[in-house]
N, C-alpha and C positions, 0 to 999 in steps of 0.2 A: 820649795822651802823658803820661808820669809824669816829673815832676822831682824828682828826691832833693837836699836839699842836709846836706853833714855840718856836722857841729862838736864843739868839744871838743877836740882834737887839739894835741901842742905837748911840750915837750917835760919830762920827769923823770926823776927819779935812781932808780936800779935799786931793783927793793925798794917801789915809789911806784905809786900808781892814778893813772887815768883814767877817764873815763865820754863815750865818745860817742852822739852822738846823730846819727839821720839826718831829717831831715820830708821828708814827703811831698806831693806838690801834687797831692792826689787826693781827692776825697771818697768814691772806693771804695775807699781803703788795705786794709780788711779782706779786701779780692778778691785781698790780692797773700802770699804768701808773703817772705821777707825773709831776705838773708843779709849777712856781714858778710864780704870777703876782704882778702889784703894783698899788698905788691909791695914788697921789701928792693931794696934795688939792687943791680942786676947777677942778678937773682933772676927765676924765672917768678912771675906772679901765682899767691896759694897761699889755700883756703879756711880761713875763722877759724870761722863759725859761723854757725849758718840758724835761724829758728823760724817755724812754722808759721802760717796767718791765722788763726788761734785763739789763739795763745802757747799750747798747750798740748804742744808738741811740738819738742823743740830739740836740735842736734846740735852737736858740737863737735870740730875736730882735736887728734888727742894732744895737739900741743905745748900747747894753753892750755887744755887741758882741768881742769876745775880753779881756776884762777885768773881767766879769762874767763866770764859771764854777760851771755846775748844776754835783750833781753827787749823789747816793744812797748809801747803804748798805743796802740788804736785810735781812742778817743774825740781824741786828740792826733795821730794822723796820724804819728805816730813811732816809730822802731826806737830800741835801745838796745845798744849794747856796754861794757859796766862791766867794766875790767880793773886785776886786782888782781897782785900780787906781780908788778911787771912786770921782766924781763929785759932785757939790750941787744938780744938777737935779737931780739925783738917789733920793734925798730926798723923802720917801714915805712911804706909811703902806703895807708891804710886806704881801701878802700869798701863803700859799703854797696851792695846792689840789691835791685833788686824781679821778682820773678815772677807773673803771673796767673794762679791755679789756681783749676778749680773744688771741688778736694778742701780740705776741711775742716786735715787731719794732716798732709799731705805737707812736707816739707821735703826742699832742695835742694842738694848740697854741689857740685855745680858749676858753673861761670860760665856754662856752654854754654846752663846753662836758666834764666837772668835774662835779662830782654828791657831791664831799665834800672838804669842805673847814676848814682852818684852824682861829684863831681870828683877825690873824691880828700882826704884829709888825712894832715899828715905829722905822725908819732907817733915821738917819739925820746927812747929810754931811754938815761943814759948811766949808764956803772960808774961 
């Protein structure tokens, strides 16, 4: 069982960073692959961004492509989402999840193939 828990999260004016972070309570973090998704209200949950159990490998949705940088540290047990020129629409409840792959590069852009998740943080941009 893998426990994610976030932070970072809260709120800023458009145009303004953040940087979340998720830990992991695993001593084989680097077994898991790692993505980052979000839930606007009234919205389906929608993918932000994944990278590989390497970091050598990351993907990202149009919308924050560009302006969002997913990234790890495995000696640390922790993912990252550093989001820059942020929008009102970014407004959402961020999570991170973890995947257990035996592939190296793989990365994941949907929820169907995370096995664990974290609670949730709420991210709000205001104009």
């Amino acid at each position: 069982q893998v426990q994610l828990v976030e932070s970072g999260g809260g709120l800023v004016q458009a145009g303004g960073s953040l940087r979340l972070s998720c830990a992991a309570s695993t001593r084989t973090f680097s077994l898991y692959a790692m993505g980052w998704f979000r839930q606007a209200p009234g919205k389906e949950r929608e993918f932000v961004a994944a990278i590989s159990r390497s970091g050598g490998s990351t993907v990202y949705a149009d919308s924050v492509k560009g302006r969002f940088t997913i990234s790890r540290d495995n000696a640390k047990n922790t993912v990252y989402l550093q989001m820059n020129s942020l929008k009102p629409e970014d407004t959402a409840v961020y999570y991170c999840a973890a995947a257990f792959t035996t592939k190296l590069s793989v990365t994941y852009g949907s929820g169907r193939d995370y096995a664990y998740w974290g609670q949730g943080l709420q991210v709000t941009v205001s104009s």
